[in-house]
Every structure is written in structure tokens, then in C-alpha cells.
C-alpha positions, 0 to 999 in steps of 0.5 A, a space after each residue: 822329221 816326217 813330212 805331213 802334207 799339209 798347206 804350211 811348207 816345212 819353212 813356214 812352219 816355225 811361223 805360225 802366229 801364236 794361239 791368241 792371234 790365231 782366236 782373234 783372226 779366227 772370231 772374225 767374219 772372213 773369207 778362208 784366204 783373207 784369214 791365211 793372209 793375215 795370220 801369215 801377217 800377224 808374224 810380223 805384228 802386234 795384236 792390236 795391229 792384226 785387230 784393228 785390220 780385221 775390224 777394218 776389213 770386216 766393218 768397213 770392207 777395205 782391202 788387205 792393203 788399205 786396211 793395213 795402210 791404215 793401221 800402220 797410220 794410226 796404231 803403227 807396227 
């Protein structure tokens, strides 16, 4: 497999979220860092979870933590 340079190293690559989360995490208003972030989260995820962070983040500008902290509350994994 030839080396592309790229921001994703060879052992993250197999983790990129698939296309409809990436949309999602892409429609929002986000800084470029928070995006990666989440998208690197959304491996772990359901979609209504990374929705519900973004949305968190976005209209009532928590953090990366207290917005995942709060989902976790309400909707779970």
C-alpha cells in the first residue's frame, strides 16, 4: 500500500466514520479541530449521540467534554 501524506497515520485510517456521520459533523458550524474530534468520536458512537454533541456544541456552546457528558445522560452510547 503506498504511503499518501495525509493528516489520518496508516492506523487510523480504518476509522473513519462512515459518510452520513461525516455529513452530519460537517453541516454544523464548527471549528476544523472540533470537527476532527468528533468525527474521530463518531468511531465510537451512534449518530443521534454525535447529533446531539454537535447541537450541544454549536447552540449552547459547551465544550467537547460537558457536551459529551451530557449525552451520555440523556441518550447514552
Amino acid at each position: 500500500m503506498p504511503y499518501h501524506s495525509s493528516n489520518n497515520s496508516p492506523k487510523n485510517s480504518d476509522k473513519i466514520p462512515s459518510k452520513i456521520k461525516q455529513n452530519i459533523i460537517n453541516a454544523y458550524n464548527l471549528t476544523p479541530a472540533k470537527k476532527n474530534k468528533l468525527m474521530n468520536h463518531a468511531n465510537h458512537h451512534s449518530l443521534k449521540h454525535i447529533k446531539m454533541m454537535a447541537d450541544f456544541m454549536t447552540k449552547k456552546k459547551m465544550s467537547f467534554i460537558d457536551s459529551h457528558k451530557n449525552t451520555m445522560k440523556k441518550i447514552g452510547k
